[in-house]
N, C-alpha and C positions, 0 to 999 in steps of 0.2 A: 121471198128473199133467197137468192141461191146461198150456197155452203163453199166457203172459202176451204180449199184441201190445200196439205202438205207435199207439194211434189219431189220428196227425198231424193232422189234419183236424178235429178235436174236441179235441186237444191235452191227453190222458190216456193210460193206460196202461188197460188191460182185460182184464179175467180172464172167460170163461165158464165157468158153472161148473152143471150142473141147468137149463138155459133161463133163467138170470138171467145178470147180469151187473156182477160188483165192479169199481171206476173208483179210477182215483187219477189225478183233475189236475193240470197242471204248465203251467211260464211257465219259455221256455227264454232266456238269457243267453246273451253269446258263448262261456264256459265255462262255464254249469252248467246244470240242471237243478235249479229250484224244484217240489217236489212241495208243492201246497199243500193239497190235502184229498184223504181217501181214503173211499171209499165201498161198504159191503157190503151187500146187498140183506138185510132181515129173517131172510128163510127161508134165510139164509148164514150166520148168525156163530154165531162160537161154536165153530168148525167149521176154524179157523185160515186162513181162505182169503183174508183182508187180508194176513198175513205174507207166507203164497203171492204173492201179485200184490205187494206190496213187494220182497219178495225179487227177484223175477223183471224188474221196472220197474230196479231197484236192478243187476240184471246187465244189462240192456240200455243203461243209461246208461256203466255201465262198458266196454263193449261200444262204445258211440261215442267214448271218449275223452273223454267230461264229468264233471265233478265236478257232486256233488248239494248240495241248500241242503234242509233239513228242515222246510218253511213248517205244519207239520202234525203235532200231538202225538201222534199212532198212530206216525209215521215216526220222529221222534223220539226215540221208545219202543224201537222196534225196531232205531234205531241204536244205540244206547245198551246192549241185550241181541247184539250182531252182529257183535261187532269187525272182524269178516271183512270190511266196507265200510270200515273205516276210510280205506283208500288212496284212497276219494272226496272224502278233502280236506269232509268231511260240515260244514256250518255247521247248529247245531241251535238255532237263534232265529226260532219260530215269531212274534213277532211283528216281526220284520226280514221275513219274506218276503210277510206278511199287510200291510203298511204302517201297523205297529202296534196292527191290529186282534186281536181272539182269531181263535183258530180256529173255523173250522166245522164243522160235522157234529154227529156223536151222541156221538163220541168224546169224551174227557176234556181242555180246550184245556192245552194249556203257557202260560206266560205268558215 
């Protein structure tokens, strides 16, 4: 199982995975952690490797002592199927974290 890292700098989470690489960006708060779009490379899905890097983005938040904000209907989704995050205090109003736009990507938005 690869290792989901922090990419500060670029201000997402990232998975390698085959020479690609799955992204899930974030806008951090003085307590939380907005994840607002997640991103799996074509020749990845399908393949559960957005859960994998949620999952893993999702422990290293927990891991800093932040609560998460769900700005992204994959994340969403996954909170929703994960109880096991619950103690993130999770807000799942993709469009409160989007500033009431939908979401983006390929995924399916929440409203």
């Amino acid at each position: 199982m690869a290792v989901v890292r922090d990419n500060k700098n670029q201000n997402r989470f990232e998975l390698d995975v085959d020479g690609a690489v799955a992204f899930a960006n974030y806008r951090v708060t003085p307590s939380a952690v907005i994840i607002t779009h997640t991103e799996t490379p074509r020749a990845l899905r399908g393949r559960g490797i957005a859960s994998e890097l949620v999952r893993g983005a999702l422990e290293l938040i927990r891991a800093d002592g932040r609560k998460v904000i769900a700005g992204c209907g994959f994340v969403v989704d996954y909170l929703r199927r994960n109880p096991e995050f619950a103690d993130l205090g999770a807000v799942t109003q993709c469009t409160f974290a989007n500033r009431g736009r939908p979401c983006e990507g390929t995924h399916t938005p929440c409203s």
